[in-house]
Each structure stands twice: as structure tokens, then as C-alpha cells.
C-alpha positions in Angstrom: 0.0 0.0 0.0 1.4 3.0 -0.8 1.4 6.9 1.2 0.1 8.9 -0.9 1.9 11.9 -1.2 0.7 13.8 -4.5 -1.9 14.2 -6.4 -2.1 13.7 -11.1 -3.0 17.1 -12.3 -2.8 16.0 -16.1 -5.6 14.3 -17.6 -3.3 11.5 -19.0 0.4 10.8 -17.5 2.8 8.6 -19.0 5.3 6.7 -16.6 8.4 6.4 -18.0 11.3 3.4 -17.4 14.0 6.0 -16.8 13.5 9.6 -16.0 13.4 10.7 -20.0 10.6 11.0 -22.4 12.2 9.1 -25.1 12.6 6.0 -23.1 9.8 3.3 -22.6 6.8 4.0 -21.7 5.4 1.4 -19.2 2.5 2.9 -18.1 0.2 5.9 -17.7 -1.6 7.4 -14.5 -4.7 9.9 -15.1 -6.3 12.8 -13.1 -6.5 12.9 -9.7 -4.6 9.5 -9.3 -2.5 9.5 -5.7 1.0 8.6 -6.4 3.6 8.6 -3.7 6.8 10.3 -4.4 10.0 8.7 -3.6 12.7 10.5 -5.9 13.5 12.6 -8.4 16.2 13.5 -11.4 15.6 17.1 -13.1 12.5 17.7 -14.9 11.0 14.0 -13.4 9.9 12.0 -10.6 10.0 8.6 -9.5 6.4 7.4 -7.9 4.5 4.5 -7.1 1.1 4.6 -8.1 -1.7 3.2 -6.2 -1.9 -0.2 -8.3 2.1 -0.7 -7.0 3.8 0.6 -10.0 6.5 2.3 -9.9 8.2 4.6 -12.6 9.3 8.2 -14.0 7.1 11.1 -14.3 7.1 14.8 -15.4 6.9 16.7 -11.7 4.9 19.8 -13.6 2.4 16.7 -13.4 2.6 16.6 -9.5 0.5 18.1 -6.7 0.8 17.9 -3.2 -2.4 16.8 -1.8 -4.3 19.1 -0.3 -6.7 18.3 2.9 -9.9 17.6 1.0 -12.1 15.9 3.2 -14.5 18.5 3.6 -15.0 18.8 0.0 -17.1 16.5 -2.4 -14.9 13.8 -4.4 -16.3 11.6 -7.0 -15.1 10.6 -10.6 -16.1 11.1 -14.3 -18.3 7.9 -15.2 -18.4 8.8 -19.4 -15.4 7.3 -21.2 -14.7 11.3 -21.8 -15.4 14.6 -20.4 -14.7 18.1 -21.5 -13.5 20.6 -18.7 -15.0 23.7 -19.5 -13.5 27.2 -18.9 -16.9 28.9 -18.3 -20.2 26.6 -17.6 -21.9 26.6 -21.1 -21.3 24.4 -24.6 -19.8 27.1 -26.1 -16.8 27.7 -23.5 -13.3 27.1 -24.1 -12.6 23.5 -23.7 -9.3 23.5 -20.8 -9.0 19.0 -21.2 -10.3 16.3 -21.3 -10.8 13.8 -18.8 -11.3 9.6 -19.4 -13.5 7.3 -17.1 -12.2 6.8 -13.4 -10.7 10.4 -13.2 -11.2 11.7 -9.5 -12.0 15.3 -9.1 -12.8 17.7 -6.2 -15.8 19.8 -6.7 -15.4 23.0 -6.1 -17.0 25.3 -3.5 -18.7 27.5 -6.4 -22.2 26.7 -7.1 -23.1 25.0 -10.1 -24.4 26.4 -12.9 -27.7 24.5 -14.2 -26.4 21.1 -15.6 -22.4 22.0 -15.1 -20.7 21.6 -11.5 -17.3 23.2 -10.6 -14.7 21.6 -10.0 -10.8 22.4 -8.7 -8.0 22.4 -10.8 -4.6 22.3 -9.6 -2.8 25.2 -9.8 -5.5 27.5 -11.1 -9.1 28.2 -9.8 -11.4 25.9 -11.4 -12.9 24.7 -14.7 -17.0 22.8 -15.5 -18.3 19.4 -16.2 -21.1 18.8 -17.2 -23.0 16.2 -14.5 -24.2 14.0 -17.0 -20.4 12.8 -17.1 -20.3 12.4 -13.2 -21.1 10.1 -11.0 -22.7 10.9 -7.8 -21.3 8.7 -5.9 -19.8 11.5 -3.8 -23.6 12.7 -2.2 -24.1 11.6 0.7 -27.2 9.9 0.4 -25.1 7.6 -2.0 -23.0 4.7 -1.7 -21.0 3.6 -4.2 -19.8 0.0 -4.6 -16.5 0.7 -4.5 -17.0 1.3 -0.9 -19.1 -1.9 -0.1 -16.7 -4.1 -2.2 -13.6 -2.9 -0.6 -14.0 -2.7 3.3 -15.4 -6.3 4.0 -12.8 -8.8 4.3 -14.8 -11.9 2.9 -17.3 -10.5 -0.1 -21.0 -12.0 -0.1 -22.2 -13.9 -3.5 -24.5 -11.4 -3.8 -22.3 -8.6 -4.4 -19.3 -10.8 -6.1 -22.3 -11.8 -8.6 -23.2 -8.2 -9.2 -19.6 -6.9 -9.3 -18.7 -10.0 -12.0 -21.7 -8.9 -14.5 -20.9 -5.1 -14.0 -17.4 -5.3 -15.3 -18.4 -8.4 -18.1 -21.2 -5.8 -19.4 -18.5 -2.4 -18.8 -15.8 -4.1 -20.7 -17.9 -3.8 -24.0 -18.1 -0.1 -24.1 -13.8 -0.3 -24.8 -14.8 -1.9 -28.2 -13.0 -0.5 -31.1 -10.3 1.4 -28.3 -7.3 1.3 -30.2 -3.8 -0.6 -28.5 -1.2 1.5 -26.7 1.7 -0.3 -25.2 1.9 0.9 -22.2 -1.6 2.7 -22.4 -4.5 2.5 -19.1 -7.2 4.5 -20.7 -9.8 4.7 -23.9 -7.4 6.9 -25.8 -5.2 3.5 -26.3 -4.8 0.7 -23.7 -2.3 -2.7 -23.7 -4.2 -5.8 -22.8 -3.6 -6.3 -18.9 -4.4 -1.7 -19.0 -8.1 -2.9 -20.4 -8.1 -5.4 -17.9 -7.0 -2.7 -14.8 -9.3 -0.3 -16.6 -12.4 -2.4 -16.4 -11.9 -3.8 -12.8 -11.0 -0.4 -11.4 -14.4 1.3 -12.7 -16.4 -2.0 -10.7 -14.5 -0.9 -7.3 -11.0 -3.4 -7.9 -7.3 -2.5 -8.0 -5.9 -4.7 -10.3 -1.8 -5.2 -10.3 -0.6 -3.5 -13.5 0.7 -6.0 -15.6 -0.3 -9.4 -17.4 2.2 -11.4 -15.1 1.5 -10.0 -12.0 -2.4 -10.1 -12.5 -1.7 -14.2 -13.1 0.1 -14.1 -9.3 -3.0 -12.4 -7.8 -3.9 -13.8 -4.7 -7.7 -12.6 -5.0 -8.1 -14.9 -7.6 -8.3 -18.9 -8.1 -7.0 -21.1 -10.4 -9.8 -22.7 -12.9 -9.1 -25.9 -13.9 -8.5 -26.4 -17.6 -7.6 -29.6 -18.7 -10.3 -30.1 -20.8 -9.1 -27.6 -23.3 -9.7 -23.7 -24.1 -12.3 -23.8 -26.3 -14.5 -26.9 -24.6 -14.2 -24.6 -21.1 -17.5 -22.9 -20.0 -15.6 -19.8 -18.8 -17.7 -17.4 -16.7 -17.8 -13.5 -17.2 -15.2 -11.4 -15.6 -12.8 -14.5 -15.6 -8.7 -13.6 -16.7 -8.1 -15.5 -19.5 -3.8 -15.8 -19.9 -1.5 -16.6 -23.1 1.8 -17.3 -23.8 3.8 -16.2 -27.2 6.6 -17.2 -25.4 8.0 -20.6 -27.3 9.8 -21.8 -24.3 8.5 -25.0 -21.7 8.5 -22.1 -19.2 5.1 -20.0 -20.9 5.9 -16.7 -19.5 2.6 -14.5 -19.6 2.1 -11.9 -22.6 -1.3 -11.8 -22.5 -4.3 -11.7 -20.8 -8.3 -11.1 -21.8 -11.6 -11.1 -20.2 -14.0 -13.8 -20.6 -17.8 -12.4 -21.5 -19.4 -16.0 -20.4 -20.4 -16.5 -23.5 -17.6 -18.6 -25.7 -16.2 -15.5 -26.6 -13.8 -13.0 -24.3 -12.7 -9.5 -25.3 -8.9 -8.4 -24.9 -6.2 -5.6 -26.6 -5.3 -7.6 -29.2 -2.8 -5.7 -30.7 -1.9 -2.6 -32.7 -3.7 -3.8 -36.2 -6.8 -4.8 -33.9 -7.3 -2.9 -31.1 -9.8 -3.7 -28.4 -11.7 -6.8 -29.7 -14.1 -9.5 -28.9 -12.6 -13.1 -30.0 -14.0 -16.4 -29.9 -12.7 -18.8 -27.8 -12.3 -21.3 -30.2 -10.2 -19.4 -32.8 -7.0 -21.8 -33.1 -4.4 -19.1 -32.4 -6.0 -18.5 -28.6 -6.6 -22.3 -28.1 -3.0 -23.3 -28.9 -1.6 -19.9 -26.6 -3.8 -20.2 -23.8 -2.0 -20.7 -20.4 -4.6 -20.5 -17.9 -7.6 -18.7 -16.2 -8.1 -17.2 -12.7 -11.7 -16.0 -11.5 -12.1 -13.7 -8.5 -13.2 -15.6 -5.3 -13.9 -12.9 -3.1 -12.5 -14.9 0.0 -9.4 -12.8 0.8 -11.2 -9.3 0.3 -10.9 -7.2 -2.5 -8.1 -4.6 -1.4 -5.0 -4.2 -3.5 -2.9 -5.6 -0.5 -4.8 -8.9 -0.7 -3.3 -9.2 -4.5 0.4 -10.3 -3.3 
């Protein structure tokens, strides 16, 4: 678990492998995101995000975090939202956020449909509420806080979190692959796989291999082949391109429960739904995990 020590103020950040733009990028980090700061080397900083990453950042990027618990947090539920200058269509647009985005809303009052909200290092900007969710009223309460305080999850809510993030994954159709990428501007496989877990209320660990090592999840048994398994939604479906005995991990998807399971499947395809059948998956297919809900659903539970 990490100590959060500053706040995203960039709609989408790229972590870097070394503290220079031109080198890899291994992942991104979006608005809002806590990130705990352990370094830095001129114009960058090293953090650790909050799904255990670690890696280089710009630090014009960075903001302390302020004290806001007596100001109204929630996140932007559309896959995009326009942050408006002044609180009508025809404003000035400042960014644009993407889906899981956690913003503070301001102490103006809104304006009709749009509500203020506080951006770092300037006064404020507009959403409109249709792209919110109100999960931050308090005559709301969101999943994420009933999935993520109990320590053994019910089979009611496991059931409900499961089809949430089966029938959420769909809407990344047609997102277009980004190695490295979190978000619906581009995303890598095991970033749709975050992406989609994240919005229903779960951390997931940020990469392919170390979502296959996550303790929150069990081990389906698959001897009876890929394409003959009745995989349920929301299960991890893992593949090897590795040619080695060893099958390191290089893939993963996410099984709809119906014979098919959508993944990243690369830069010439994008975000796709595949059939489970399809000879290339059946002869690369490592394994499947499906969350059991039995250790709790907190990050720290994953290793």
C-alpha cells in the first residue's frame, strides 16, 4: 500500500522506465490518481502509483495533496469529459478527462447542468453532471466502498460486481492498442483489464504477469481444453507467445461468459471480442483465474 503523497493534475500521465521522455513507456496514471513520491532526477519524478507501480514522471504533473475531506470527491463515469472554462457548450474546452478520473468539486455553485470543479494550480474549470457520478452525495453509496472494506465479499455482491465489469468491458470496443496505455485513448491488454476492474471498485496489479500471481483470484481448472471450457464473465483469461516449456505470460483477456472473451489484441486490432475457439487462442492459452472474493478485495490482498 502506498502513502500517498501527490496528487495527477494531467488528464493522462505517462510513466516512463527511466527519467526521459524518449525511453519506454510502461504505463500511464490519469487525473486525480495518488502517487507517492520517492525521488526525483531534473524535470522528473520517480512514484508509485496506487496499483504498485513504480516509474518516472514529469513533476509539472505533480501536486501535493491538499486536505480535502470536507469537499465533495467523486469521478467522471463517461469514457470522456470536457473541462469547460466557463459553464456553457460554447466555453473554451481546458482537457479532457477519461473514465475513473477523480475530481474535487469546487465550493462554487453550479451552474444548471455543469458543476465546478478544482484544478490544480489554477481556480477551477466545468463538467457537465451528465459525465459524473454521484457517488460523492451523501445519500449515495458507491460499490467501491461496499466491495472494498469487508474482508470476505458476499455472493451477492461478487455476482453483481462480476456482470458489472463483463457488461462495462464492452463499451472499450474498437479502443485502439497503446503499449503501455490505461485508458480509452489506447490501452495494452492487462491496462483494459485494470481499466475495467478499477471502474467496478477493484485495484488490479498493472501488468499481465502479476495479475496471473493475484492472490484474489483462483486457479480454474482447464484440462479439458480452451475452447470446450464454460468460462464465466469477468474471468482472466492468460496466453503465452513465449516458445519456451517455461510460458511466461504476454497476454491476458476477459471472458464475457459466452464462448467468446474480449482483450487488446494488438496494434492492427485494437480492443476486440474473440471467440474462444479461434486456433491461435486455443494453442496460446495458459490459464484462467476467477475472482473468489474470500481474501477481500483490497489491492494488499493481490500479493
Amino acid at each position: 500500500m502506498i502513502t500517498p503523497t501527490h496528487r495527477v493534475g494531467h488528464n493522462v500521465a505517462s510513466l516512463y522506465r527511466a527519467a526521459d521522455s524518449s525511453s519506454e513507456q510502461i504505463s500511464q496514471t490519469i487525473w486525480g490518481s495518488p502517487v507517492e513520491r520517492i525521488d526525483e532526477s531534473g524535470s522528473f519524478a520517480k512514484v508509485i502509483t496506487e496499483d504498485l507501480y513504480t516509474g518516472w514522471i514529469r513533476r509539472s504533473f505533480l501536486f501535493p495533496i491538499d486536505d480535502d475531506q470536507d469537499s465533495a470527491v467523486s469521478t467522471i463515469a463517461s469514457l470522456f469529459a470536457e473541462v469547460l472554462v466557463e459553464p456553457t457548450p460554447k466555453s473554451e474546452i481546458l482537457t479532457r478527462l477519461t473514465t475513473g478520473a477523480r475530481i474535487v468539486v469546487g465550493r462554487l455553485p453550479s451552474v444548471g447542468p455543469y458543476i465546478p470543479i478544482v484544478i490544480p494550480g489554477q481556480t477551477h474549470g466545468y463538467v457537465h453532471e451528465g459525465h459524473v457520478s454521484m457517488t460523492y452525495s451523501p445519500k449515495t453509496t458507491s460499490l467501491k466502498d461496499v466491495t472494498t472494506t469487508e474482508p470476505v465479499i458476499s455472493k451477492k455482491i461478487l455476482a453483481l460486481i462480476l456482470d458489472r465489469i463483463s457488461e462495462s468491458s464492452k463499451l472499450f470496443v474498437g479502443v485502439p492498442y497503446l503499449w503501455g496505455g490505461t485508458t480509452p485513448f489506447g490501452m495494452d491488454c492487462s491496462g483494459f483489464t485494470q481499466l475495467v476492474y478499477k471502474l467496478n471498485g477493484i485495484q488490479l496489479r498493472r501488468d499481465s504477469g502479476e495479475q496471473w500471481l493475484d492472490k484474489r483470484f483462483i486457479q480454474i481448472q482447464t484440462e479439458i481444453g480452451f475452447a470446450a471450457i464454460a468460462f464465466e464473465r469477468a474471468d482472466l483469461l492468460f496466453f503465452s507467445s513465449d516458445p519456451n516449456e517455461e510460458k511466461r505470460i504476454t497476454h491476458v483477456g476477459l471472458a464475457l461468459g459466452d464462448g467468446r472473451f474480449i482483450h487488446s489484441a494488438g496494434k492492427e486490432r485494437g480492443n476486440t471480442i474473440s471467440y474462444c475457439s479461434e486456433p491461435y487462442y486455443v494453442e496460446s492459452f495458459v490459464g484462467a483465474k476467477r475472482l473468489s472474493g474470500q481474501n477481500g478485495l483490497s489491492i494488499d490482498a493481490s500479493v
